[in-house]
C-alpha positions in Angstrom: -0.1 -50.7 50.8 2.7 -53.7 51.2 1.2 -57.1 51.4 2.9 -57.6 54.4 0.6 -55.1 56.3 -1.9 -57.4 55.2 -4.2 -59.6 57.6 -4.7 -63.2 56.5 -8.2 -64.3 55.2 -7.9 -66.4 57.8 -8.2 -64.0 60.4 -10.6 -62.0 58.7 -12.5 -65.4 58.4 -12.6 -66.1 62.4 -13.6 -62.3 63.0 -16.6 -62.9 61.1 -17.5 -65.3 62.2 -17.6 -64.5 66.1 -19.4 -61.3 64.8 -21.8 -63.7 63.2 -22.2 -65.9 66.4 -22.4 -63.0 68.6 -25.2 -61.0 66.5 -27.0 -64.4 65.9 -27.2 -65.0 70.0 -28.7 -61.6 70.0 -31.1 -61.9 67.6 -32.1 -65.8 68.7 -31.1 -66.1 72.3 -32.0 -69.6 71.9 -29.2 -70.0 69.9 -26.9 -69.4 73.1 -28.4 -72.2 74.9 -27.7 -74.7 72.3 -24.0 -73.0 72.5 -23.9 -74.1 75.8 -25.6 -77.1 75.6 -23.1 -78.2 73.1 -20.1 -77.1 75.4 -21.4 -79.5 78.1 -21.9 -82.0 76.3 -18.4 -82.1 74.5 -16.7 -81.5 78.1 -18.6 -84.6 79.4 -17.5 -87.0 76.0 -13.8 -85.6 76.3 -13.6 -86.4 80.3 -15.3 -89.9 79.6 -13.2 -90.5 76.2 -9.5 -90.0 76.8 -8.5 -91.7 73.8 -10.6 -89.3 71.5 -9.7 -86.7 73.1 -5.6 -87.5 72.5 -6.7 -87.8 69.0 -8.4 -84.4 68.1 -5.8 -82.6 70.0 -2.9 -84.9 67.7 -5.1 -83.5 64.6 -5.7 -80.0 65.4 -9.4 -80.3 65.7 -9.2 -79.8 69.5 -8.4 -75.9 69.1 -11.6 -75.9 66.4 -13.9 -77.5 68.4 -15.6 -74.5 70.5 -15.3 -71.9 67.0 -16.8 -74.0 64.8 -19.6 -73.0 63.2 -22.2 -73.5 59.6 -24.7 -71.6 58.9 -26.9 -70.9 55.9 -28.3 -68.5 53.7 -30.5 -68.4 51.0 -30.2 -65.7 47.6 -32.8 -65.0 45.2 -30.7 -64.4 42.1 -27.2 -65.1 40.2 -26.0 -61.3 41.4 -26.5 -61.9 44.6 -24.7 -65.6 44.3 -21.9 -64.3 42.6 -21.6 -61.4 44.5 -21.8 -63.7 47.9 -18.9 -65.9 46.2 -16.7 -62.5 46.1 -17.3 -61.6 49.9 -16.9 -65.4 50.8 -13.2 -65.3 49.2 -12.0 -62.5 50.6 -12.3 -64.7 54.0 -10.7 -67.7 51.7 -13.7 -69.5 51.9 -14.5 -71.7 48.1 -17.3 -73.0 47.0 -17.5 -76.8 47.2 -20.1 -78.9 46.2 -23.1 -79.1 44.1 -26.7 -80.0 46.1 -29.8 -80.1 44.2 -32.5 -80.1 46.7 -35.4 -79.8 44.5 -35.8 -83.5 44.4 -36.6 -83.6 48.3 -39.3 -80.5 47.5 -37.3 -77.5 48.3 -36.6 -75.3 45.0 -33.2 -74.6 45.6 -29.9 -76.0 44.5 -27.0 -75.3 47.2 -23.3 -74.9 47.3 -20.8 -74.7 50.7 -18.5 -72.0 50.7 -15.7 -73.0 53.1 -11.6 -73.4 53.5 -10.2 -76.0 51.6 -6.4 -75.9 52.9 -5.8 -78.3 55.8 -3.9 -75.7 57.6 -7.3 -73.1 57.6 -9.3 -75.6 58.4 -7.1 -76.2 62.0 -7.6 -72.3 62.3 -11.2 -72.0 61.7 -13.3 -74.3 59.5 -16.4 -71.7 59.9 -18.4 -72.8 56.2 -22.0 -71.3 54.9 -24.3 -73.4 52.7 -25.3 -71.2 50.6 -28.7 -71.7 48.6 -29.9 -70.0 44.9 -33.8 -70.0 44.4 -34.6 -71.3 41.9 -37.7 -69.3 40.1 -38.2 -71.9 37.3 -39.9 -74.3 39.4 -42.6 -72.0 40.1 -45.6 -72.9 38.6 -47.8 -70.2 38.6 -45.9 -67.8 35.4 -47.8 -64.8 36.7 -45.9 -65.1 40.3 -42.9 -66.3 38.7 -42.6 -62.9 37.3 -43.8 -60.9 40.1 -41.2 -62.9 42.2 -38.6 -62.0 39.8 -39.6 -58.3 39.7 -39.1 -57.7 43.7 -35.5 -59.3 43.5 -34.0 -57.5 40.9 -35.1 -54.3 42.9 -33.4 -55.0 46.2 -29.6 -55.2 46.9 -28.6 -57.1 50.0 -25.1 -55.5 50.2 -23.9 -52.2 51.6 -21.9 -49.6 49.6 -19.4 -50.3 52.1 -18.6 -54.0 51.5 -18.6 -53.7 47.7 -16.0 -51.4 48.0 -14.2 -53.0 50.5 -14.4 -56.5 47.6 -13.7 -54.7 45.1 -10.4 -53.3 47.2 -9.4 -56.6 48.1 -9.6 -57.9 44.5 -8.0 -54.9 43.1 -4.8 -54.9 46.3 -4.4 -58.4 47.3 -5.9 -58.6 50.9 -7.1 -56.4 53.7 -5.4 -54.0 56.3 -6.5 -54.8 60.4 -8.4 -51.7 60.1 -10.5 -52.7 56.6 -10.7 -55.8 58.0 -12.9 -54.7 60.8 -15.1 -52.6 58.9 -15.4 -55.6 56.0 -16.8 -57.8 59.1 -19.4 -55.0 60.1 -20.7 -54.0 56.4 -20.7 -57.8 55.4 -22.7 -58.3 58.6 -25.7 -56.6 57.6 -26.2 -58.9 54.6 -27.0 -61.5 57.5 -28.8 -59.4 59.8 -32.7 -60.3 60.5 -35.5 -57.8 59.6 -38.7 -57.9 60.5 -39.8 -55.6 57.8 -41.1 -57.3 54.7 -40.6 -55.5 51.9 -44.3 -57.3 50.2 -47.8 -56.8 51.3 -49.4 -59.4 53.0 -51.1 -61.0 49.8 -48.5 -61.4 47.9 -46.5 -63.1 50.6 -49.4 -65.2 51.2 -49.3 -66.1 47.4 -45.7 -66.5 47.4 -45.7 -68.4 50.6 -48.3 -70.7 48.5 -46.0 -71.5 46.3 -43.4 -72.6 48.7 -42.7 -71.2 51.8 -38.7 -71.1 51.4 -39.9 -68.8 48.3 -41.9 -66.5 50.2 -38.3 -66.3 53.3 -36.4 -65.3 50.2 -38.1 -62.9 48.2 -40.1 -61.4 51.0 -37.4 -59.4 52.7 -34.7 -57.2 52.2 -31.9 -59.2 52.8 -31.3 -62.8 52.9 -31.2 -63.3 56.6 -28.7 -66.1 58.1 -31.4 -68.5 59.3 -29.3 -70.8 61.4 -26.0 -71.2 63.0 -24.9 -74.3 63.8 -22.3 -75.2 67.0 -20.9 -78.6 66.7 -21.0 -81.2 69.3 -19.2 -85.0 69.5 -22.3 -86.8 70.6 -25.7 -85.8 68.9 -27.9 -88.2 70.9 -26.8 -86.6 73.9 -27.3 -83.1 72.5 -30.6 -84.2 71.4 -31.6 -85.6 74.4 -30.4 -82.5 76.3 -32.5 -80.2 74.1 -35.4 -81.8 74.7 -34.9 -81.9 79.0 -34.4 -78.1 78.2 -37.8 -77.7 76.7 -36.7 -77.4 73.4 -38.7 -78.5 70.3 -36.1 -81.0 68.7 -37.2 -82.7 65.5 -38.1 -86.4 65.8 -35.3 -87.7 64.0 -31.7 -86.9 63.7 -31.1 -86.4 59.9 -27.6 -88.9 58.1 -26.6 -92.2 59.4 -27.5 -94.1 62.5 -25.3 -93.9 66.2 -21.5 -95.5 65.2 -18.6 -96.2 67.4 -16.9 -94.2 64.2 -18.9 -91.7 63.4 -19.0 -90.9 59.5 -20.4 -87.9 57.3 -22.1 -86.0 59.3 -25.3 -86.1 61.6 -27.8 -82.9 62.4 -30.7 -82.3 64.1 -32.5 -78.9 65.3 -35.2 -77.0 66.9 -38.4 -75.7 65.3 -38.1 -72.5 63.6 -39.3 -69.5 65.6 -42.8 -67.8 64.9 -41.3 -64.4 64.6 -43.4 -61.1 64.2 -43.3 -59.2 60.9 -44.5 -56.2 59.4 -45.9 -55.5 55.9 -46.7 -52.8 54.0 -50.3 -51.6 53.0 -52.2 -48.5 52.1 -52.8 -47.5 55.1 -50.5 -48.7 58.0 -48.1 -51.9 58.3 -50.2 -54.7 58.8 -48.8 -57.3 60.9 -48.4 -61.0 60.6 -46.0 -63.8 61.0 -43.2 -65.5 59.4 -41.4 -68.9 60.4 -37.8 -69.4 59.0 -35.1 -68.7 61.6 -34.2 -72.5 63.4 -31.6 -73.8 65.6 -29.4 -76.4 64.5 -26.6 -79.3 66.2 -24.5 -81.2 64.0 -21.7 -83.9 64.9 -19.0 -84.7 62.2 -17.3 -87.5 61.3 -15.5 -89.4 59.3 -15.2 -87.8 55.1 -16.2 -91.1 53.2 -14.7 -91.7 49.9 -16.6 -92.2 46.6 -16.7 -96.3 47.4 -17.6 -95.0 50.7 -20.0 -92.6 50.1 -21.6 -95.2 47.5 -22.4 -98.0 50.1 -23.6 -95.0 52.3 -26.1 -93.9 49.7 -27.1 -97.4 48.8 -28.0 -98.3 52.7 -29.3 -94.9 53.3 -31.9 -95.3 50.7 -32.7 -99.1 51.4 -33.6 -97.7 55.4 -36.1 -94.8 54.0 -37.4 -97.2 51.3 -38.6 -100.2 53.4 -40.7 -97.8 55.5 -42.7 -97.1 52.1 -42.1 -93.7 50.1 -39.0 -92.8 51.6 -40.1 -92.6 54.9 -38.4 -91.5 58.1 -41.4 -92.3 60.2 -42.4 -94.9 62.3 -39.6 -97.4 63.1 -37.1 -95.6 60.7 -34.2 -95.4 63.3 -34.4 -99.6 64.0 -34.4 -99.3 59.8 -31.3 -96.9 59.8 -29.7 -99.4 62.3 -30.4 -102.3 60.5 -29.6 -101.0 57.6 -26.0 -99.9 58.2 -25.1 -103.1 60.0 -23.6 -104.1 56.5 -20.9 -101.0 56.7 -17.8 -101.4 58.9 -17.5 -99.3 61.9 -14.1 -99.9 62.7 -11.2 -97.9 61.2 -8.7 -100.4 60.5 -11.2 -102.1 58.3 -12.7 -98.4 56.7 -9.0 -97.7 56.0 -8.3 -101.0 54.8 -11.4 -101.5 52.4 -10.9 -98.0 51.3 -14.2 -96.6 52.5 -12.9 -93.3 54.1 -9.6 -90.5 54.3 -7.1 -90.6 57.0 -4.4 -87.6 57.8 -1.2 -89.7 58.3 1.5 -88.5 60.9 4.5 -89.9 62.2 4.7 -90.3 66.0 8.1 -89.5 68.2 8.9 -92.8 67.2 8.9 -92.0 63.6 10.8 -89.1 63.6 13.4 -90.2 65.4 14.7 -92.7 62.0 16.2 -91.4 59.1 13.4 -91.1 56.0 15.4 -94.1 54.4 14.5 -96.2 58.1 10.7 -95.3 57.6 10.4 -96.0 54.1 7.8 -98.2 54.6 4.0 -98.4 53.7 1.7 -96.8 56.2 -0.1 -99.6 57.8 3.6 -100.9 58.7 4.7 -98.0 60.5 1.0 -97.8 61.6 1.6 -101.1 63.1 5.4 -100.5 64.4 4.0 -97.4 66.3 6.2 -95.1 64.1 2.8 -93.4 62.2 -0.6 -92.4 63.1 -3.7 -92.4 61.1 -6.5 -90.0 62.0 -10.0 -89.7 60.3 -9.9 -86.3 58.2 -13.4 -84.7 59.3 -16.1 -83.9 56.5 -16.5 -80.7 55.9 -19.4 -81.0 54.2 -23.0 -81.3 53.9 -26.0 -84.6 52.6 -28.1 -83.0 50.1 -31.0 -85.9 51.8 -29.9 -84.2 55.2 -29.8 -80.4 54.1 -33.6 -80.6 52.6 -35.3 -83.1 55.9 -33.7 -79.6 58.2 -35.2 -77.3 55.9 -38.6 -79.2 55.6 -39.0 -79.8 59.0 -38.7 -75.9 59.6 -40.9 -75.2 56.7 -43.9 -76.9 58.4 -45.5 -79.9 57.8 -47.4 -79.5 54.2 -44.6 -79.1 52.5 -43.6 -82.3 51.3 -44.7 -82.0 47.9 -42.2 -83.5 45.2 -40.3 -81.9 42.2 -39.0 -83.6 39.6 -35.2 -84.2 40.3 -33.9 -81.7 38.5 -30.1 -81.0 39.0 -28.7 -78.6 36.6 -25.2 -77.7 37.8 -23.9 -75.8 35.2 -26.5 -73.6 35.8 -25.7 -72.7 38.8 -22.1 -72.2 38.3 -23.2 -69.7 35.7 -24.6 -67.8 38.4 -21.9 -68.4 40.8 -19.3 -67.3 37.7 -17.3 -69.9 38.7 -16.8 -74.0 39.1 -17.5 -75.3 42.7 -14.4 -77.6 44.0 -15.0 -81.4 44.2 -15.4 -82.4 48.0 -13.8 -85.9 47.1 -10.7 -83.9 45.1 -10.0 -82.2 48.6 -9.7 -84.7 50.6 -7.5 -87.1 48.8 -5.4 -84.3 48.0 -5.4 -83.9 52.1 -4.9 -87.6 52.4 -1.8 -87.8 49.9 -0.3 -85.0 51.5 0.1 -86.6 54.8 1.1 -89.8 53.3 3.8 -88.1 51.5 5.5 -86.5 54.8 5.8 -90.0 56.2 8.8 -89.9 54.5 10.1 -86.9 54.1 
């Protein structure tokens, strides 16, 4: 087959992902209302904001808005890591990013598999966080093993979408047809079932160990456990979920309410109590298994490393004067407080090199010669000849990432590991590096800068 009768991993990305979204609504229908919820909510902000608005349709993000999507997954070994990077890049989706969440108390370590190309972002910036289990920080050897034993029997992938990877690899790309039948075998990968694959006791042990331990290594697939619609005003969304019933957490996970929103914000609903059926000697026994949550997030500005430092550096200063890290109490006057010391306008963030911009030039500026405009950016920023736009994070808050998974993991769970971040590890698993989220962006930000003058 010619590449040209090729479909781009683009579009093979944005089929699966409305598959994704549309199996997930069946299987959570709970998941639908927050769909909605969301699309209210960003109606009402465009309507009332015309000035944002201008700006995400100027950037492209307008057209995004109602696809985009995260979710999250969790694998139990490096075959099933590395074999999850394969699928992810047949939809040109890269890992980025390196989260150890085991210092929060959740024995994983995390990478996002996403586009990195500004271009397939605009087209569909669906991303999956994608979590590796990791078995070592079980204490108990004799379930360590055991633990180890039931995943190396399973495989979470069909005959069909290994052959379809391994046809990509081996061609180059996808034709309509294979496309379609990549996005239903890849499906069941992500597809809930309520069949554990353990007896009761053992996932009682397991689930003793860690409940995210006993979600992965009980079942026969990995499960999506959320997907996650994204709205431009959280503390409307939050509010809004809670008028409809809905179990919102206390707090909304990331920085405090900004007139320029930064990184990114999240909150979510408990995880369902959902029915399950183990095996015994004589008859499934039946019991029941909490994982599967919904989740909002609202996006904003990617900081850089000054940026992110002074983010870090406030974020911990709020958690630490409530005593332990805590979010309790009065922790959102704290997380106020505390981020009074970081600028919230973009003139300033841009200035003091806190945060990326995607530079364009307006009619203005296109109607000199490149010789006219060769000027820096905050002149032809200030002439009206250039824009400058925040460049969305695309990314995830390892702090963020493990207060969603706690909070869905139930309340006992806050017991501590030692911070134990081992990267190269988990690139071994993965077989390959994961991209620097700071690399991306400037390269993003330097791109745009350069065609101010071209």
């Amino acid at each position: 087959m010619t590449a040209d009768r090729f479909v781009s991993s683009d579009h093979i990305r944005s089929l699966f992902s409305q598959a994704m979204s549309h199996m997930y609504r069946t299987e959570v229908p709970l998941y639908g209302t927050l769909v909605e919820l969301v699309g209210e909510v960003n109606a009402d902000v465009l309507a009332a904001q015309p000035a944002l608005a201008e700006q995400m349709q100027r950037s492209g993000e307008r057209d995004r808005l109602d696809v985009e999507r995260h979710g999250a997954i969790r694998v139990g070994t490096a075959r099933e890591l590395a074999t999850l990077g394969r699928l992810f890049a047949v939809m040109g989706m890269q890992p980025v990013g390196y989260y150890d969440l085991s210092v929060a108390g959740v024995p994983v370590h995390s990478t996002a598999f996403r586009p990195v190309d500004g271009e397939a972002l605009k087209r569909n910036p669906f991303r999956v966080f994608t979590s590796l289990l990791r078995l070592e920080l079980i204490e108990d050897e004799a379930l360590r093993v055991q633990a180890a034993e039931i995943l190396f029997r399973r495989d979470i992938f069909t005959p069909g979408v290994l052959q379809l990877i391994e046809q990509c690899e081996r061609d180059g790309g996808l034709s309509e047809d294979d496309a379609w039948r990549f996005v239903v075998e890849a499906l069941e990968t992500f597809r809930w079932h309520n069949q554990a694959t353990v007896s009761l006791q053992t996932y009682k042990a397991l689930s003793g160990a860690h409940r995210l331990v006993a979600d992965v290594v009980s079942f026969r697939g990995p499960h999506i456990n959320h997907l996650t619609p994204r709205t431009l005003d959280i503390d409307a969304a939050q509010v809004a979920m809670q008028a409809r019933g809905l179990a919102a957490k206390a707090v909304i996970e990331g920085p405090p309410r900004r007139e320029c929103p930064i990184l990114l914000r999240q909150t979510s609903f408990k995880a369902l109590e959902e029915m399950v059926h183990f095996p015994s000697n004589d008859d499934n026994e039946a019991g029941t298994h909490t994982a599967r949550f919904g989740e909002i997030e609202q996006r904003g500005l990617a900081l850089t490393p000054k940026g992110r430092a002074l983010y870090d550096t406030l974020l911990a200063q709020a958690r630490e004067s409530g005593g332990a890290g805590s979010t309790g109490g009065d922790y959102v006057q704290r997380l106020q407080a505390a981020f009074a010391g970081f600028p919230d306008d973009h003139a300033t963030l841009r200035r003091e090199g806190l945060g990326y911009y995607r530079y364009a030039l307006t009619d203005a500026g296109r109607a000199l010669s490149a010789a006219e405009r060769d000027l820096p950016a905050d002149v032809l920023i200030e002439r009206g000849l250039a824009t400058a736009d925040p460049i969305v994070y695309e990314d995830f808050l390892p702090v963020s990432a493990a207060g969603i998974f706690q909070s869905n993991l139930g309340g006992g769970e806050q017991r501590a590991y030692a911070a134990r971040a081992n990267r190269d590890a988990f690139e071994q698993a993965l077989g390959a590096a994961v991209s620097d989220e700071f690399d991306i962006y400037a390269r993003l930000q330097a791109e745009s800068l350069a065609s101010l003058t071209v």
